[in-house]
C-alpha positions in Angstrom: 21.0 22.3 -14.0 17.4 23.5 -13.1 15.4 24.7 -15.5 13.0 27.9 -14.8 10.3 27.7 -12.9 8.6 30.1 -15.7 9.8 28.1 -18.7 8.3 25.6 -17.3 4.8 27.5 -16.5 5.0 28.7 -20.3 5.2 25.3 -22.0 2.2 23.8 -20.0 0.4 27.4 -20.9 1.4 26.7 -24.5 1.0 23.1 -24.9 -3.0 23.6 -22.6 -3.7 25.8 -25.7 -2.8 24.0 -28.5 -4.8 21.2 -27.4 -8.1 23.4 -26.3 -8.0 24.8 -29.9 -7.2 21.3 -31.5 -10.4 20.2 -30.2 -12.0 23.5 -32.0 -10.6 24.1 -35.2 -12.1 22.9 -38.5 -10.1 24.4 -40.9 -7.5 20.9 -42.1 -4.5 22.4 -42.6 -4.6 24.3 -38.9 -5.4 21.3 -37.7 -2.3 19.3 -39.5 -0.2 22.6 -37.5 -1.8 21.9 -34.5 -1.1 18.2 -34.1 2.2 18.1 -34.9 3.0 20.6 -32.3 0.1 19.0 -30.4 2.9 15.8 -30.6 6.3 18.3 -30.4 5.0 19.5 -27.2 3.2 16.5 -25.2 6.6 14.8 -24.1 7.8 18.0 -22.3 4.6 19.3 -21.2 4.2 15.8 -19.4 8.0 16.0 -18.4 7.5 20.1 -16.9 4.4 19.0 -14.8 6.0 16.0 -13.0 9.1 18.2 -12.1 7.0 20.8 -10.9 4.8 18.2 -9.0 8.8 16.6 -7.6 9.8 20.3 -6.6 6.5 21.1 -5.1 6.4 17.3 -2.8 10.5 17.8 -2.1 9.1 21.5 -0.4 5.9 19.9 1.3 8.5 17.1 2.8 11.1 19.3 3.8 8.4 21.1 5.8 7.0 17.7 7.6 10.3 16.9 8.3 10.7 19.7 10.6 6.9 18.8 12.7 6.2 18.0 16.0 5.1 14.3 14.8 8.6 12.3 14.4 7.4 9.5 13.2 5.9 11.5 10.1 9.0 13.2 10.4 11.1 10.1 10.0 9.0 9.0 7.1 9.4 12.1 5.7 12.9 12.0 5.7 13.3 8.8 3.6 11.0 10.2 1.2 13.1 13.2 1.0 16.1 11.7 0.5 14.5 9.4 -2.5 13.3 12.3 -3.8 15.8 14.7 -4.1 18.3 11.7 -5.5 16.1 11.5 -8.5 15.9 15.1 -8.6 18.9 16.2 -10.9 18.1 13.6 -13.6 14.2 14.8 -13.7 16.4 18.5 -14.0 18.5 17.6 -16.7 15.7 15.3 -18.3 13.4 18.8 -18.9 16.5 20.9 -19.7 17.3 18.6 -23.0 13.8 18.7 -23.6 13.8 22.5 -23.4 16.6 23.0 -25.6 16.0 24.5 -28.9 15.1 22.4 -31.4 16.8 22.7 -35.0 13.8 22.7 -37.4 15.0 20.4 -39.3 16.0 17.4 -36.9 12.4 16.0 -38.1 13.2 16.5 -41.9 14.0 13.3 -44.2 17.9 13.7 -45.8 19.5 13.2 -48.6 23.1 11.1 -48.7 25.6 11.9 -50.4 28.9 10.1 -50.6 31.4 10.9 -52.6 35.4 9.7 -53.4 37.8 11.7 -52.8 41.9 11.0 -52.7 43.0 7.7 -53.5 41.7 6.3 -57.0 39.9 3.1 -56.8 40.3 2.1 -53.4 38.5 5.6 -52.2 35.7 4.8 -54.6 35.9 1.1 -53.1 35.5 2.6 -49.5 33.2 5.4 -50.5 31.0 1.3 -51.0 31.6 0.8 -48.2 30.0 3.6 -46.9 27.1 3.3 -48.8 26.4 -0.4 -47.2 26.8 1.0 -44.1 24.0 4.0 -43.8 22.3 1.8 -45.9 21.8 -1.5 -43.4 21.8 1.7 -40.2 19.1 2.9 -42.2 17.2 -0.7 -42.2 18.1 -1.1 -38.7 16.4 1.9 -37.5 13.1 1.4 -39.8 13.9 4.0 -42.6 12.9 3.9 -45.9 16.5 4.1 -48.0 16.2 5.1 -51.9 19.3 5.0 -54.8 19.0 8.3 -56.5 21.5 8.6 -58.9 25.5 7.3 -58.6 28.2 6.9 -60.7 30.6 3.7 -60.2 33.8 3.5 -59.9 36.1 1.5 -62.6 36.9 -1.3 -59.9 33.7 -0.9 -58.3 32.3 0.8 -55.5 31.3 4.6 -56.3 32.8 7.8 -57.7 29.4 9.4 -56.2 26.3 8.3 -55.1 23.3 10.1 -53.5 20.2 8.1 -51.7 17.5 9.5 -50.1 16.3 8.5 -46.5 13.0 9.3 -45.2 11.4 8.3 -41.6 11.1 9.4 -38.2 13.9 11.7 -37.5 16.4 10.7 -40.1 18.2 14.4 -40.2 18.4 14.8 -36.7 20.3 11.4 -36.1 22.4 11.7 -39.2 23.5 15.2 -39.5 26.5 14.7 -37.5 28.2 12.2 -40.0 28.8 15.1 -42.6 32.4 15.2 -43.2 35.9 13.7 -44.8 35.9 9.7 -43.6 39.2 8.6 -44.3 40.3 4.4 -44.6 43.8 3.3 -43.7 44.0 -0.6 -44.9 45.8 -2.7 -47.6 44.3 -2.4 -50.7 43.1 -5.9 -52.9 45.5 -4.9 -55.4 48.3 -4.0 -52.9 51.1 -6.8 -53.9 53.6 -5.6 -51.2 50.8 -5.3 -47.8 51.8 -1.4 -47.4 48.5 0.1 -46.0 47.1 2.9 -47.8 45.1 5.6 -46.9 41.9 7.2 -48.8 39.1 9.2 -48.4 35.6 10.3 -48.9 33.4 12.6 -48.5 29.7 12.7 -47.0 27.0 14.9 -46.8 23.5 14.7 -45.0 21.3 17.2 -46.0 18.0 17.7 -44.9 14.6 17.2 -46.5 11.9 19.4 -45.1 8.7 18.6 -46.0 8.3 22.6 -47.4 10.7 24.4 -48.3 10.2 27.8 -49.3 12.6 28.2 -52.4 11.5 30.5 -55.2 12.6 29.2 -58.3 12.6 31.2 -62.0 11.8 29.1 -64.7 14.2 31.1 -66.7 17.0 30.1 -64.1 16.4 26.4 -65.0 17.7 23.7 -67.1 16.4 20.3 -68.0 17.8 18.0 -70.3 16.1 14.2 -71.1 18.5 11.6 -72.0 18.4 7.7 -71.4 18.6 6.3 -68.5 21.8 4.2 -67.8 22.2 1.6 -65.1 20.2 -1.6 -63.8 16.5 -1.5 -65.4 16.6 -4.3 -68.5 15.5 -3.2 -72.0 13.3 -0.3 -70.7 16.5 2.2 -69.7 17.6 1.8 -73.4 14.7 2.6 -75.6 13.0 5.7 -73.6 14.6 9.1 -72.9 13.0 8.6 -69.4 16.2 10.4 -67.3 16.4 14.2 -66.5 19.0 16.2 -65.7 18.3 20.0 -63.9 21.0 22.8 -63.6 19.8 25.6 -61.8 22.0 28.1 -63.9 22.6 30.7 -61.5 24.5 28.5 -59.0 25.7 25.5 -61.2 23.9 22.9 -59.2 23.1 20.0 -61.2 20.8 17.2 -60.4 20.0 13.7 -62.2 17.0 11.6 -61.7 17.0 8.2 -63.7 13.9 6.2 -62.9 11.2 4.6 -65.4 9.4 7.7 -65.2 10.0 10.8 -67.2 7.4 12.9 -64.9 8.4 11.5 -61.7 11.9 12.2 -62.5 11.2 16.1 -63.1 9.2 16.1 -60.3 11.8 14.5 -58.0 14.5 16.4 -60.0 13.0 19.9 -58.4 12.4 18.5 -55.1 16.1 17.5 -54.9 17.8 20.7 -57.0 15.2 22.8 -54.2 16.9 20.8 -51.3 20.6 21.3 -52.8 19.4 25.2 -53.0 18.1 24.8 -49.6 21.4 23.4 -48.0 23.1 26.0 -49.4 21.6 28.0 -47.7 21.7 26.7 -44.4 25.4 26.3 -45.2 25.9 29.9 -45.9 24.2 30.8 -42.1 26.0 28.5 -40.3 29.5 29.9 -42.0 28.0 33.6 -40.3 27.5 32.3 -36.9 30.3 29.5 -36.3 32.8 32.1 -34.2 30.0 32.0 -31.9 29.1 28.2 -32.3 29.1 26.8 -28.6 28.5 23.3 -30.0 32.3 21.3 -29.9 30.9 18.4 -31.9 31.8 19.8 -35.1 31.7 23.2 -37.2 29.8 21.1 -40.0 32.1 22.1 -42.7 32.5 19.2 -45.0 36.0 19.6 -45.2 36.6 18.7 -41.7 37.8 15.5 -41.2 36.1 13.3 -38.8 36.5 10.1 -38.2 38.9 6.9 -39.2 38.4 3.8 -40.4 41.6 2.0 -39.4 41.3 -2.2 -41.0 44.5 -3.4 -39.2 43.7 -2.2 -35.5 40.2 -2.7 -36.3 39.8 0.8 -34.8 37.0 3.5 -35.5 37.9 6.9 -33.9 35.7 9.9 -34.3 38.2 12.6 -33.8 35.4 15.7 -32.9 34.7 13.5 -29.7 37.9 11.4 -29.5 35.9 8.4 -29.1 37.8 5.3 -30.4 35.5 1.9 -30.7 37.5 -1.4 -31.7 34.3 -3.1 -33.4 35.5 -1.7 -37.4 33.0 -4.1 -39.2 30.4 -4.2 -36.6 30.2 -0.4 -37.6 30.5 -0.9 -41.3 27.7 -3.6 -41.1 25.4 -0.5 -39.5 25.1 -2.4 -36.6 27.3 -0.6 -33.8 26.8 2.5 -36.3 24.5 3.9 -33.7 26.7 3.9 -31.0 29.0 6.3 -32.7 25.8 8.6 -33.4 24.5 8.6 -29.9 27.6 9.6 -28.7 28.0 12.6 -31.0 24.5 13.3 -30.2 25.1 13.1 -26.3 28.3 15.4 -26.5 26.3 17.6 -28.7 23.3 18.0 -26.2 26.1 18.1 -23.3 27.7 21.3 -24.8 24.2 23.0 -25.7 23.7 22.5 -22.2 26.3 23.8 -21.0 26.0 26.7 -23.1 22.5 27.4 -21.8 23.6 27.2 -18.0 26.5 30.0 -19.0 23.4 31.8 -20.3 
């Protein structure tokens, strides 16, 4: 694919001025905007300016090769040749940089995990799934925070939501929201049959602003003690809050030490929930004209299988089966699942654009 010579032209333009009024502007918060699309904007500025400077030496060689000196000429060819083999990747190189960017790939996410069909084997696996964004989340350098979770009677977790902040975390993540369903032989299983369960994740994203008006009137909060691991503390102080935004139902519950940290992180995550929604609600609008085959996002969707006797993964959006089950589980090989959506995801945009 070749991207436009004037898309090109404009991101230099753009980028050239951001960074002639970095170097001016006093004002802090204009210049907290204009460094972080100072950043956005280098990689493809630097990426537009060596294509241009490949397209404009493939021309200047093309025309040598035709001279009167055929020595040149020859030399001219090789370089040619070089040249325009490593063309194609600088071309699709730019064109995933020129894509548009979802706002919130940047954002921090919340996790949410919760059990769905099949008792105390789903809560079991719904664990397991915990453990393994968990360790992903260590092996990519994120910061990974228990919110809240309930656990399930033979362990594991009815529900449980985490928070995940670092570079990028949404825009690596958001692909895993879904139904993950387990097909092995349950501890308690006395006969070996396998059984199958299910759970349900979400990723939703954090932005660091998010404009969400909310009415005091159309809030909630309730104190109560906190419950869980915390020694003597959770038992004597009415430290945990609980917010229902009334109009929609959406409850939230933060337990830490901290009564005022817990409102204060209580509104961040009921405006994030609110926020979602949101987001949810346009993509519903536009997903007859989604070009994007990775997935329509509902959670409802089932994706991918966890199969403990053929050691299999398969992610059924992309049909890519991986025989390493615990490797993936551990968050090791986790990331080779998420590339891969990612890849197919930035394949079909692609191809989208070129239709275009």
């Amino acid at each position: 694919m070749r991207a436009p010579e004037t898309r090109l032209e404009q991101v230099i333009d753009r980028f050239e001025q951001v960074e002639a009024r970095l170097g001016a502007a006093a004002d802090g918060d204009e210049i907290v905007r204009l460094s972080r699309e100072h950043a956005e904007l280098k990689p493809v500025a630097d990426k537009a300016r060596e294509l241009k400077a490949a397209r404009a030496e493939l021309a200047d060689l093309e025309e040598m090769m035709e001279g009167d000196d055929k020595d040149m000429a020859e030399m001219a060819r090789e370089e040619f040749y070089t040249l325009k083999e490593r063309l194609p990747e600088m071309e699709r190189e730019v064109s995933l940089l020129l894509l548009p960017k979802d706002k919130d790939d940047t954002a921090n996410a919340m996790l949410e995990i919760r059990a769905g069909t099949g008792g105390d084997e789903a809560a079991l696996f719904a664990g397991d799934l915990y453990e393994m964004y968990r360790r992903y989340a260590e092996t990519q350098g994120w910061k990974f925070e228990l919110e809240s979770a309930s656990e399930g009677d033979a362990g594991g977790f009815k529900e449980v939501i985490a928070s995940i902040s670092g570079n990028g975390v949404f825009g690596r993540l958001k692909f895993e929201s879904g139904v993950h369903r387990v097909q092995r032989v349950p501890a308690t299983e006395s006969q070996g049959r396998i059984h199958t369960s299910a759970a349900t994740v979400a990723i939703l994203p954090e932005p660091e602003e998010i404009d969400i008006e909310l009415k005091d009137e159309d809030i909630r909060v309730d104190t109560m003690r906190a419950s869980g691991a915390g020694g003597q503390h959770v038992n004597k102080t009415d430290s945990a809050v609980r917010m229902t935004h009334i109009p929609t139902g959406i409850v939230v519950l933060c337990q830490e030490k901290s009564q005022h940290q817990n409102r204060a992180r209580a509104l961040q995550l009921l405006k994030t929930r609110l926020y979602d929604m949101e987001q949810q609600a346009k993509a519903a609008e536009r997903a007859d004209a989604r070009k994007s085959q990775v997935g329509s996002g509902d959670r409802s969707e089932k994706i991918r299988t966890y199969n403990f006797p053929e050691n299999r993964v398969t992610d059924h959006r992309i049909k890519l089966t991986l025989y390493k089950l615990q490797d993936i589980l551990s968050g090791n090989a986790l990331d080779e699942v998420v590339a891969a959506l990612i890849a197919e995801d930035e394949a079909a945009r692609l191809a989208a654009m070129e239709e275009a």
